[in-house]
C-alpha positions, 0 to 999 in steps of 0.5 A: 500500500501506497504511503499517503497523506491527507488533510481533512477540512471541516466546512461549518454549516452554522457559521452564519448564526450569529449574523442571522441571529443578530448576537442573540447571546454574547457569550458564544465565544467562550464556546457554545457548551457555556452559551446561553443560547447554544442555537445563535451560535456558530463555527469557523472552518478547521481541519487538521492534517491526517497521517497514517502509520504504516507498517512493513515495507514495499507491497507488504506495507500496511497504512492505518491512518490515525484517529484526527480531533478537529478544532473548530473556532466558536464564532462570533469572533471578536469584531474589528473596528475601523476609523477614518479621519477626513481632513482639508488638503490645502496647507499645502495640499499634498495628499498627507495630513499636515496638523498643527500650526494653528492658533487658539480654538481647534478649528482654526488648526490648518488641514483640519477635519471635516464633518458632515462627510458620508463614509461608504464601505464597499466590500473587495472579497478580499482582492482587487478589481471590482466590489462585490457590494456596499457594507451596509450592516455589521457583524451583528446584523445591526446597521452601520453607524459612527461609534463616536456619536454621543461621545461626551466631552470630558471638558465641555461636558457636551456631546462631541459627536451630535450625530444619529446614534441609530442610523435606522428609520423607526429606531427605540428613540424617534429622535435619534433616526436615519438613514440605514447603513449611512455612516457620518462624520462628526461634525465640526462643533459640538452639541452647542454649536459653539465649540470646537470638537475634538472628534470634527472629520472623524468617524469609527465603524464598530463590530465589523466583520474580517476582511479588506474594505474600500473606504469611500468619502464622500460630502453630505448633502448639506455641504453639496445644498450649500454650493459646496465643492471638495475634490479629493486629494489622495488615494491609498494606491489609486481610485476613490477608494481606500483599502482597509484590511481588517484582522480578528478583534482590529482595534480602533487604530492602525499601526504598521510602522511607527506611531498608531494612527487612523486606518484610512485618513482621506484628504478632500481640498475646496476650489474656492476656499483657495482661491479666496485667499489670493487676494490677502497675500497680493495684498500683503495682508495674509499672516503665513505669507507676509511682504508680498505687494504685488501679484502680475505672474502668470503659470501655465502648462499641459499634464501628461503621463510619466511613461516607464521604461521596460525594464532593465531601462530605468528613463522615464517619458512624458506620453506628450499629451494628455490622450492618456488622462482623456478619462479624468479631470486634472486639477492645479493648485498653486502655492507656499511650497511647505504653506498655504495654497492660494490658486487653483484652476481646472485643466482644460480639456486637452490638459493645459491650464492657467493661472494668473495673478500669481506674486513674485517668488520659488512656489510650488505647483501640485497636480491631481485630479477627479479620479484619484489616478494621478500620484500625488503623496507629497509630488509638486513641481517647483516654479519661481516667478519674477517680472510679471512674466509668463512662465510656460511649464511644458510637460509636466509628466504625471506618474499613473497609480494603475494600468488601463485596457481599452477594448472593442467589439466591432462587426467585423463585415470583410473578416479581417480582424481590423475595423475598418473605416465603415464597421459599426460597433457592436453594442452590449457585448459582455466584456470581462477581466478575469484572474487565472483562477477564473474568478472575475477582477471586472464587468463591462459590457460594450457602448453604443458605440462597441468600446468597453474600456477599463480604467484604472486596472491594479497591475498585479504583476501577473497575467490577468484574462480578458473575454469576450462573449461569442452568445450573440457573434461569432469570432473573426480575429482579434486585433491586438496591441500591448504597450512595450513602455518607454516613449509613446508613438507620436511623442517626440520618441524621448528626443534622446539616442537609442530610444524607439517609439512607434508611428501606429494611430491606435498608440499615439500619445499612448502607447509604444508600439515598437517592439524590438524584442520581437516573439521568436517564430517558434513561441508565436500564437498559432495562425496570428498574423505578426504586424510591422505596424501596430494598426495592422493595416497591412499584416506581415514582418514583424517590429510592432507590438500588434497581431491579429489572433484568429478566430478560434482564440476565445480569450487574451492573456493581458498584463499592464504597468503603472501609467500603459495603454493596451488594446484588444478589438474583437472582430464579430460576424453573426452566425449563418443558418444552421451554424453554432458557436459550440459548447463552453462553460466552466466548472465553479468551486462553489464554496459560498452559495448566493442561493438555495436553489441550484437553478438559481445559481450564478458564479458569483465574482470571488470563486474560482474555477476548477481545473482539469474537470473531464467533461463528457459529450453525449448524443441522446438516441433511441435504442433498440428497445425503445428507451434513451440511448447516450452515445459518448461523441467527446471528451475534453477537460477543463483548462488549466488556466496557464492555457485558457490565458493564451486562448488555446488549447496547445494540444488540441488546437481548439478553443479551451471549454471554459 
């Protein structure tokens, strides 16, 4: 007997007890023997290797596997808290919470926080890509709420955080309702009105359950009737959103390096606000920038996109316009380089900005913009002023937090694998980005146009799946273009020796498409048509980063850095009388179940597929007495993923059954 061992996992069917219960009982964990109600309680998954004693040797051995205990953790488990602290971003606005420095009252300190500012939870299942959902209740089934309201204040004796302590219509006290779910920052004075808080912008989330949170901020409702605008100034590592990872009984503090602080401080600047201080330092009259008599300088410039090169170069290029930003908002603000901020404009639609009646001296020009993409974390551009000059900046060549892919359904008329000029797009194909375990990072369906683009994707470092449904449309090819990094096609090329960029149309200002590392012969996609020129208008040769795959690839593997562009257009026909796509589908490992009822059941975007399942095709007939007959007519397994991400099935040559 072959020696083996095992590892016996215990999945409880109890462990949502406690949420459906709403904690019935709260001495579930010191174990459901000493509970009070054993019933509301339940259990975390355990397991334990299982290892057999064999005696003997060869083929006389004997194996006995040993008696296991598996250890099961009572649940609830103790809940996490997570605070959150949204401040004003303008002194000076870099993306870091710069206390202090004020005088007298607490409000009056610079970058002070914010109240009356809606905190959103939305749920990552633990990864990246899309949220899977808004947090709306806690661990106890109760609704989400700030811990803090009703806080006293030790020295005033008055309620610090005058907020819903109960954010549920028709709650025990009538006074005390809201909104279910809706968690508010405390405010910026006390119960009175009068005093300053202590706790203004800040906000702490009680008996949450384990896991990675997005932290979203946005302004009341009050503050938008008011003609308010707050423009948000930081990210953790790109979009709104930051990310909170939250461990068993997580206190009320985050600590990593150094000093404890808040989970998640969210940096928010106001336009007018700043702007409303210009007047006081050209005047002279302003107390943190003295001696200033005069304000006759004008700044202006256009944002682009820092572009790395592939490694081991270590250049970076500015893109050479803002094509790559086109999907975002830049905002400048202009001001003391370790103070006060005092201009701010709006990038036009092509990037450029400018600012006017700035004073003479060395400032400081701080670039972000509406969706959180452009790194700031303490980035600024020096300038000095002098004369009442114009100072043209140029470039200023922003870094990107994260990758983006634009893709293309397109009725493919002529079946070339390119749209041509009078091929319309294909509307509501369903286009996903998939892990390689199957499990989904992002949803989109094409416009009215047949793009489907996808912004701001975290480059994992590894390869993610792109497809794209063929329920509708059939496949004709797919034109393909990735991003080989360094200076993009249409830029000036780096205007340095030894770079190279490419003079395709699909990559101008946002993609270097000359590849001068092309893919040996021997490693090619079968069938694809290589392109000296990414557009592909002419195929054949090679020394550009576009193909045309055929039609029988089903999916692309893609993989993106910080700050590139890639894209994939999918050529279409209908299919003719009497033809079919084919079978495909995918096997899940369904270890959570969003519904009882099998019939129901949809792959929900956090489980994975399962490899190497053996799928068996069969024809049903009629035998010869009578009844159903099955005839086996194939047989295939599903992939194993390192193939689905290239499309094919290498041994085969067919399309993977996904």
């Amino acid at each position: 007997m072959l020696a083996m061992a095992y590892y016996l996992s215990v999945l409880p069917g109890d462990a949502g007890n406690p949420f459906a219960n709403a904690n019935l009982t709260a001495d579930c964990i010191n174990g459901v023997a000493n509970a009070t109600n054993p019933a509301a309680c339940g259990h975390g998954m355990g397991g334990t290797p299982v290892i057999p004693t064999c005696t003997g040797t060869g083929t006389a051995a004997v194996c006995v596997f040993n008696p296991v205990t598996v250890f099961v953790q009572p649940d609830p488990y103790p809940p996490s808290k997570l605070s959150v602290f949204v401040y004003q971003d303008d002194f000076p606005l870099n993306g870091e919470q710069d206390g202090g420095g004020g005088m007298g009252a607490v409000n009056t300190n610079n970058e002070a926080g914010l109240g009356h500012f809606n905190i959103i939870l939305y749920d990552d299942a633990g990864g990246t890509g899309d949220a899977t959902g808004q947090m709306t209740y806690d661990m106890f089934n109760q609704p989400l709420v700030n811990s803090l309201a009703g806080t006293i204040d030790p020295v005033s004796t008055l309620d610090a955080c005058p907020i819903s302590k109960f954010s549920r219509s028709g709650a025990a006290d009538p006074t005390q309702t809201g909104i279910t779910g809706t968690i508010v920052t405390c405010p910026t004075f006390e119960s009175d009105g009068l005093t300053p808080s202590p706790l203004a912008g800040q906000a702490v989330v009680a008996n949450l359950m384990v896991g990675r949170y997005g932290v979203v901020a946005t302004p009341g409702a009050d503050r938008i009737a008011k003609g308010e605008e707050w423009l948000q100034t930081n990210t953790l590592d790109g979009q709104k959103a930051h990310d909170s990872f939250l461990r068993v009984q997580e206190p009320s503090y985050f600590q990593e390096y150094g000093p404890a602080g808040f989970h998640v401080a969210i940096g928010f600047a106001n336009p007018g606000i700043i702007n409303a201080r210009k007047a006081a330092v050209c005047n002279g009259t302003d107390p943190t920038i003295p001696g200033i008599t005069s304000c006759g300088n004008t700044v202006t410039g256009m944002v682009t996109t820092s572009r790395m090169s592939r490694t081991p170069d270590e250049r970076l290029y500015s893109s050479g316009d803002n094509s790559s930003f086109a999907f975002t908002q830049c905002y400048v603000s202009f001001g003391d380089p370790d103070g006060e901020d005092f201009a701010f404009t709006k990038c036009d639609s092509n990037g450029s900005f400018t600012l006017s009646g700035l004073p003479d001296g060395d400032w400081r020009v701080t670039v972000f913009d509406q969706w959180n993409d452009m790194l700031v974390d303490g980035l600024s551009t020096p300038v000095r002023l002098a004369g009442g000059a114009t100072t043209d900046l140029g470039q200023i060549a922003t870094n990107q937090w994260q990758a983006n892919l634009y893709t293309k359904s397109f009725f493919d008329q002529n079946g070339n694998g390119i749209q041509d000029g009078s091929e319309p797009g294909l509307t509501l194909v369903p286009t996903n980005i998939r892990f390689r375990d199957g499990s989904f990072s992002n949803f989109n369906n094409t416009d009215l146009t047949g793009n489907a683009g996808f912004n701001e994707i975290f480059p994992l470092f590894s390869w993610y799946v792109v497809e794209s449904d063929t329920a509708r449309f059939k496949n004709t090819g797919t034109h393909v273009v990735y991003d080989a990094g360094g200076p993009s096609d249409g830029s000036t090329c780096g205007g340095t020796t030894g770079t190279v960029c490419g003079n395709s149309a699909i990559g101008a200002n946002m993609a270097n498409t000359a590849e001068q590392i092309p893919v040996p012969t021997n490693l090619r996609v079968p069938g694809a048509k290589y392109c000296a020129v990414a557009d592909c208008v002419t195929t054949g040769g090679s020394g550009s980063t576009g193909r045309i795959d055929p039609p029988w690839v089903a999916t692309e593997g893609w993989q993106g850095f910080s700050g590139q562009n890639s894209f994939i257009e999918f050529g279409k026909k209908p299919f003719v009388t009497g033809e079919t796509g084919g079978i495909h589908g995918e096997v899940i490992y369904a270890s959570t179940r969003p519904f009882d009822d099998p019939r129901l059941l949809i792959h929900t975007s956090w489980t994975p597929d399962v490899p190497g399942v053996t799928i068996n095709l069969y024809q049903e007939g009629t035998a010869a007495d009578g009844n159903q007959s099955l005839t086996l007519v194939d047989t295939t397994k599903t992939s194993s993923w390192d193939d689905w991400a290239q499309g094919f099935n290498p041994t085969s040559g067919l399309p993977n059954m996904n």
